[in-house]
N, C-alpha and C positions, 0 to 999 in steps of 0.2 A: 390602489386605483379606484375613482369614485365608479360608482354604476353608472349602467352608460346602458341606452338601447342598441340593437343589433341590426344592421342592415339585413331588410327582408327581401330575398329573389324575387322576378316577376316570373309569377305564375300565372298571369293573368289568363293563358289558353287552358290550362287546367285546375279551373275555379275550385273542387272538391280538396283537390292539392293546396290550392292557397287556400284555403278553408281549414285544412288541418295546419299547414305552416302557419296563419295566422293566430288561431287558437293556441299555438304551440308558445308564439311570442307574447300573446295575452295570460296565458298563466305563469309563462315566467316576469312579467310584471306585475302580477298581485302575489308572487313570492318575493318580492324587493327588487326584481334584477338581477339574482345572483350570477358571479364572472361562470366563465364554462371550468376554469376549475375548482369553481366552490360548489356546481352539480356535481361535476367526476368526485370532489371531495365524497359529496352525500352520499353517491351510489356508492363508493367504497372499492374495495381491494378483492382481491379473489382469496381460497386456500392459500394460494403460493405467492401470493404478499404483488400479486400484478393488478393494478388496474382495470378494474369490469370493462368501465369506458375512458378512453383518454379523452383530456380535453380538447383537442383536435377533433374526435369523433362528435363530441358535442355542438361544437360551432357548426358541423356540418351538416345535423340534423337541421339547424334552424337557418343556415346563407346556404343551403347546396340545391340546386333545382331539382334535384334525383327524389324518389322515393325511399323515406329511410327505411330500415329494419324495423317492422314490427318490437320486434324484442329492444334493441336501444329505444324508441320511441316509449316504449311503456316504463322502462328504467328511470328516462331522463323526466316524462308524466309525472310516476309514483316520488321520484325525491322533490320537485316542485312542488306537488299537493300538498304533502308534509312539512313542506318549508311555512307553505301557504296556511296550514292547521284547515284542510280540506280533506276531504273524505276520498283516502287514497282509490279505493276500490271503485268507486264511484264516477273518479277523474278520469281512473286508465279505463274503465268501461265505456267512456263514453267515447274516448281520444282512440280507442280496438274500433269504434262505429265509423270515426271520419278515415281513420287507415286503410279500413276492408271498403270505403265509400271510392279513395283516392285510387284503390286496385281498380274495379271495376273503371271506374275514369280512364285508366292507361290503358286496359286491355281496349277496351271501347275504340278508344283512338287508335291506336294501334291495327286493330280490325279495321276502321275507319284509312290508314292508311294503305292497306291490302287490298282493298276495294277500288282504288284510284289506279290499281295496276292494270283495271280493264281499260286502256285508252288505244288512239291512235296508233301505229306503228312508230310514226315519228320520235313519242313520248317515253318509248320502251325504256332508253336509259334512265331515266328519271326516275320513274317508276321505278322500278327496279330498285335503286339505291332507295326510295321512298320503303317498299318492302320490305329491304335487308331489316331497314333503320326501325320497322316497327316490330320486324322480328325479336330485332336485338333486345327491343326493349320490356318485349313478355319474356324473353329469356332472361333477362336483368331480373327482372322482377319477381319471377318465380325462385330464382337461386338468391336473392336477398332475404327472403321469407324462409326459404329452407335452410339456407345457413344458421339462422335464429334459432331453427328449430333441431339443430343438427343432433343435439345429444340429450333429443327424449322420441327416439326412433317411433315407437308409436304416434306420439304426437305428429313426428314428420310426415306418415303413413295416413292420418288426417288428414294432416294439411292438403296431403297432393290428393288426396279421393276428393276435398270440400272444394279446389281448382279444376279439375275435371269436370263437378256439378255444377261449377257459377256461370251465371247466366252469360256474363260479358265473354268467357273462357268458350262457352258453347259458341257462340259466333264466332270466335278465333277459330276455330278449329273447322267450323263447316267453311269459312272461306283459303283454310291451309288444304282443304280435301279439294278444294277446285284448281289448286296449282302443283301437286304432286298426289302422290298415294296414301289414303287413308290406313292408319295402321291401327285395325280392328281392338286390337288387345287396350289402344291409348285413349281412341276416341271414341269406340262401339261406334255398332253398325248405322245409329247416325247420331248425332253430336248432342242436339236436343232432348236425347232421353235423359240427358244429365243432370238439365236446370230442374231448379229445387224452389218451390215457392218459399216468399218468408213466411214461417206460422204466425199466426194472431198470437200466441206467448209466447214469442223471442224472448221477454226479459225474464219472464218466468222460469221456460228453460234452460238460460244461461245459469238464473241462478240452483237450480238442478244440477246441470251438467260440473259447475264449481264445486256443490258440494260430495259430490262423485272422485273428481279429480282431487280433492283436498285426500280425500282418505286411501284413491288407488295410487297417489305418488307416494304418500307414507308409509304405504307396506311393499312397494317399489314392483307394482303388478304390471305385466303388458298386458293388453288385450287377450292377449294366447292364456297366459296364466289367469287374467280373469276369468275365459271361459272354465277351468278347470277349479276353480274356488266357488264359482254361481252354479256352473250346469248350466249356461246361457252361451249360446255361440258367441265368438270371438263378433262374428259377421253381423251380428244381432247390436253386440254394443257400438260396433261401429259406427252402423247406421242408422244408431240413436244418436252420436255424435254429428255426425257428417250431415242429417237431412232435416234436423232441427225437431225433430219429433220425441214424442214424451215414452220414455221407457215404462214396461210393465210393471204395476206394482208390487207382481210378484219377484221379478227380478231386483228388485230396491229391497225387498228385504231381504234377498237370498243374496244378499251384496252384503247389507248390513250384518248378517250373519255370518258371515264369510270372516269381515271386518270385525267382529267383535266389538259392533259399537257400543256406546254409552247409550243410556236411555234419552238421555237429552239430547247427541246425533242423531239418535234414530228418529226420535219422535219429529227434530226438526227435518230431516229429510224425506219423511212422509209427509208430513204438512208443506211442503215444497212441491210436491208432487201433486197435490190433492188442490195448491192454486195455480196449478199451470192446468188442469186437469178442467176446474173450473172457466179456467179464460177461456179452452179450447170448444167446451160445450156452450159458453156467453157465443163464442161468434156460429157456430153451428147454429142457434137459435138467431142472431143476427141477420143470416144467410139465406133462412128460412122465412124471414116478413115479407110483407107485399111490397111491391116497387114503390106503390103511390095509393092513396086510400083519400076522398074526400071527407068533408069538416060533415055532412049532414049523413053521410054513412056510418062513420068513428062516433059521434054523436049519439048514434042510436045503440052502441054497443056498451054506452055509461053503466055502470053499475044501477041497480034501483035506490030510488031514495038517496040521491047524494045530494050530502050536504051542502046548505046555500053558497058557500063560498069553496065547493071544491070546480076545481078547473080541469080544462080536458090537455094533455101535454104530448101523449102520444097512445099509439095501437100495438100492443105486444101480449106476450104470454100467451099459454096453451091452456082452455080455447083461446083461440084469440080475441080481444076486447080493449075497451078503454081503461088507460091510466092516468091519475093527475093527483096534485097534491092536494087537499084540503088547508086552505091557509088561514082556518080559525084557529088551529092544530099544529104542533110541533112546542120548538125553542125558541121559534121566533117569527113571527108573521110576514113571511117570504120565500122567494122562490125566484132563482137564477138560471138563468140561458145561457150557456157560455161556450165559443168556440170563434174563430179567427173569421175574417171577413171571409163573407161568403158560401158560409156552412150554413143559412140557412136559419140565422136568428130571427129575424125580424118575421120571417114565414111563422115559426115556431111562435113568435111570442103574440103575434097577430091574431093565432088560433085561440092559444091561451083568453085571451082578449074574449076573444067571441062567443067563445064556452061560458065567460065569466057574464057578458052580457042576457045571452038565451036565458042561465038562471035566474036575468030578474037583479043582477048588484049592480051599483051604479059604479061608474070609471071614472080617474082622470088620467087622460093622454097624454104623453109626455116623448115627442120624438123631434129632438133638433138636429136631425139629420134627416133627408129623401126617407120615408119609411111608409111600408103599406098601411102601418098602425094607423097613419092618418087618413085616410081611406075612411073609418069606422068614427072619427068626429062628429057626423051627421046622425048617429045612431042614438035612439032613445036611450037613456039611463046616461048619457056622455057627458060628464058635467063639465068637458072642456078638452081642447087639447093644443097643448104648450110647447110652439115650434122654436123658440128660442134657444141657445146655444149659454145662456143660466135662467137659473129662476130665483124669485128672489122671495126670502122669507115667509112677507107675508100672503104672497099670491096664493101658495100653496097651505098657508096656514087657515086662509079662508074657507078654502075646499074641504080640509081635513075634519075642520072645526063642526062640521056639521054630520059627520061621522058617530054613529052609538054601535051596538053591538046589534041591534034590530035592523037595522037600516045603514050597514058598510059600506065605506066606498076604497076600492082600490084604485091602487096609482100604477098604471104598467107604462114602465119606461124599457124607449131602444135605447140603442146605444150609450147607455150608464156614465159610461169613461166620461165622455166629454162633460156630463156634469157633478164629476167626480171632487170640484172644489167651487162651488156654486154658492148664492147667497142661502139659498138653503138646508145647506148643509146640516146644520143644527138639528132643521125641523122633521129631514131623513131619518138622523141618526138617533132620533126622539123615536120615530115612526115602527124603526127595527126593533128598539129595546121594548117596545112601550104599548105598541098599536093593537093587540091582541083585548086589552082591555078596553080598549079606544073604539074598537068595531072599525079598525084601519089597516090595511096589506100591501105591499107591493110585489111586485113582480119585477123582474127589472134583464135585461138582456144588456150584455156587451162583449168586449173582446178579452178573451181569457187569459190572454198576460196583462192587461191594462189591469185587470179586474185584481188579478193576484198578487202585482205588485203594489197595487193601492195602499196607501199608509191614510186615505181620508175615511169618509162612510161609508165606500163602498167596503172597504175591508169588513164592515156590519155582516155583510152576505151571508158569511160562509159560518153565520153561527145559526143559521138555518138548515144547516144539513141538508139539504135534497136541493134539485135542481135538473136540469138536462143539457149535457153536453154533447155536443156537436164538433168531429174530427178533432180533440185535441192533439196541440202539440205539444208540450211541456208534460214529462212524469206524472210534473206536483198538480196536475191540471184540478186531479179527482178531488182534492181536498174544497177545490172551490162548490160541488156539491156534497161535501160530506163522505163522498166513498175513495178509499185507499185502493181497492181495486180497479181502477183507471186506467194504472199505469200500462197497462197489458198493451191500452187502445192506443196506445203512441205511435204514430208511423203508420199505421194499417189506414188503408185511404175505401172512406166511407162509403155507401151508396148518398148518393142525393135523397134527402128528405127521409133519412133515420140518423136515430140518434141514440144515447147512452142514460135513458133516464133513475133516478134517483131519489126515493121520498122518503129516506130518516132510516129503513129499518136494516141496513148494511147490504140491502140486496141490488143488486144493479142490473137493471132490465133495460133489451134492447126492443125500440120500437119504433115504428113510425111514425112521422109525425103527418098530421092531416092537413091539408092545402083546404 
């Protein structure tokens, strides 16, 4: 039978649901399509020569409107990935994100249908069977997860403490206390003491928590016999599990000891520890900057004596003071803005601009989209500013041309993307490799997946190492300034006017940037 694609359910009331079903049928089209019994093939057979997954249970994951099991969903993930020559680990981490997304989804609505049961009298019936039906469907839900998890009893013992904590689980529960009796022992004495913020190193501590789990299923420990190998309560490791928080370092090596690691375990799950450790103190010092700090206050807190071409990018570190790259300096004469509309580039890169003007270098502007950068065209030292949506060769070759290393001139452009395949390309790409001896820089801001998937000059960027980002969303975001520690920032939703800056030396400071 030739491949064939699969009729996809409408989800469309439960977008996170069709979000994960969708993703579900886009990976298995960049593994070829294989039929559902050439996944059941992959995932294989049990001990006793059965089926992990039949192929029946397969087709259902991807045509059933239901929420599937955790556990099949990650089986059928991990043999696709593989199929695919994708980074199995990687795949089922990210497809664990849209499944725990699609939970919260159900409960929500669910809760959402329990609250329609305040009507009219008239309504009673309706309601009512609306009730049953959302009931039914957190009880569904909950016993599809626990089945999954049926025979690794601790894990299960998780599972239902990390159901309790979830946010969407706490509203279920405060609106089941307004139609019957709260039962103290399930819900506590009230529901909300449950919800669990996400920490700033989710991915950090996940990947903790895996290397934990890799070495307590090996030596086949429960929580109960963990305590009794560390000298760390049972209760302790729990709710290092359950509330996303970074276990003690003295318990990691009274673990590892326990475990009889290797030097190479060990070492790797201290340095595990030590960057989650790290993330957690980045956003504590994140937490800790001022809301909002103007350009002539930030200004004043420049370092002394900074060099003619360093710029101002943001307000961070203890004391607190100005930071900014110097773009005489580095691998490459540049410096990247990057983050999704509306995080705050063009403010960001505006400042940069103006720090670069106070010291005296001259500019060319470069904004073919609405951007405040044009605002500052009329400013002394402005050798132009270029609203067009390309530029072409030689326009830009005229301005550059008159650039030494005494007398610089930078080019600060918004929105980059759009002139990402432009008649000038060439003389860009000339500018990154080259401009340092030239007395030439840019600055350049835009949208950080345009930026990252760039195959033209903007791809130049990111061999400048430093830069400031702005709410990434994408992992690989850090790499577009140079830092691997980025990925932490994924998902955690920013304050307005701070950001994640970066200038070459692996350290990544958070700071304000100045209006």
């Amino acid at each position: 039978m030739s491949a064939q694609l699969w009729t996809r359910p409408d989800l469309s009331r439960q977008p996170c649901l069709e979000r994960l079903n969708g993703d579900l049928h886009d990976l298995r089209l960049d593994a070829g399509l294989p039929s559902a019994r050439g996944i059941r093939d992959r995932i294989g057979k049990d001990a006793q020569g059965f089926w992990i997954v039949n192929h029946q249970a397969v087709l259902d994951v991807f045509q059933k409107t239901d929420l599937p099991p955790l556990g099949r969903v990650d089986l059928i993930v991990r043999a696709l990935a593989e199929i695919a020559r994708d980074d199995d680990d990687a795949v089922a981490d990210r497809f664990k994100e849209l499944w725990k997304l699609a939970v919260s989804e159900t409960v929500a609505q669910a809760h959402a249908s329990l609250q329609d049961d305040d009507t009219a009298p008239g309504e009673e019936a309706d309601n009512g069977t609306q009730g049953d039906a959302a009931l039914e469907s957190l009880k569904s839900l909950i016993i599809n997860a626990a089945q999954s998890l049926w025979d690794d009893k601790d894990a299960l013992r998780v599972f239902l403490s990390v159901v309790r904590r979830s946010e969407g689980f706490a509203r279920m529960a405060d609106a089941l206390e307004k139609h019957r009796p709260a039962n103290a022992t399930f819900y506590g004495v009230q529901s909300r003491e449950f919800e669990v913020a996400r920490s700033p190193a989710r991915r950090e501590l996940i990947a903790v928590h895996h290397c934990l789990e890799e070495h307590r299923r090996k030596h086949h420990w429960s929580f109960t016999e963990l305590e009794h190998q560390t000298g760390i309560t049972a209760d302790r490791w729990i709710r290092w599990y359950t509330h996303d928080e970074l276990p003690d370092r003295e318990a990691l090596i009274a673990f590892s000891n326990a475990a009889h690691l290797q030097l190479e375990d060990h070492t790797l799950l201290l340095g595990l520890w030590s960057t989650a450790r790290e993330a957690l103190e980045r956003q504590l010092r994140f937490d800790s900057l001022p809301s909002d700090i103007g350009f002539d206050e930030a200004w004043a807190m420049r370092p002394p004596a900074v060099p003619r071409l360093w710029a101002l990018a943001g307000v961070g570190g203890d004391p607190l003071s100005a930071h900014g790259p110097d773009l005489a300096a580095g691998s490459a004469p540049a410096f990247t803005i990057a983050g999704p509309a509306g995080s705050g580039r063009s403010t960001a890169l505006t400042t940069v601009a103006r720090s670069l003007l106070a010291g005296g270098t001259r500019l060319l502007l470069v904004a073919p989209r609405p951007s405040p950068l044009r605002e500052l065209a009329e400013r002394p030292s402005v050798l132009g500013c270029l609203v067009q949506d390309d530029i072409e060769r030689q326009e830009l070759e005229e301005v550059l041309d008159t650039a030494t290393r005494d007398d610089p001139v930078v080019v600060v452009m918004d929105d980059a993307e759009v002139l990402a395949d432009c008649g000038a390309s060439h003389v860009l790409r000339r500018l990154l490799q080259h401009g340092s001896s030239e007395g030439a820089a840019l600055v350049a801001a835009g949208d950080e997946r345009e930026i990252d998937h760039s195959m033209k000059w903007l791809s130049e960027l990111t061999k400048a190492r430093r830069g400031l980002l702005l709410a990434p969303q994408a992992y690989t975001s850090g790499k577009l300034i140079g830092s691997a520690s980025a990925t932490s920032l994924v998902g955690i939703s920013p304050a307005p006017g701070r950001g994640w800056l970066h200038l070459g030396d692996g350290g990544l400071m958070a700071v304000t940037v100045p209006r």
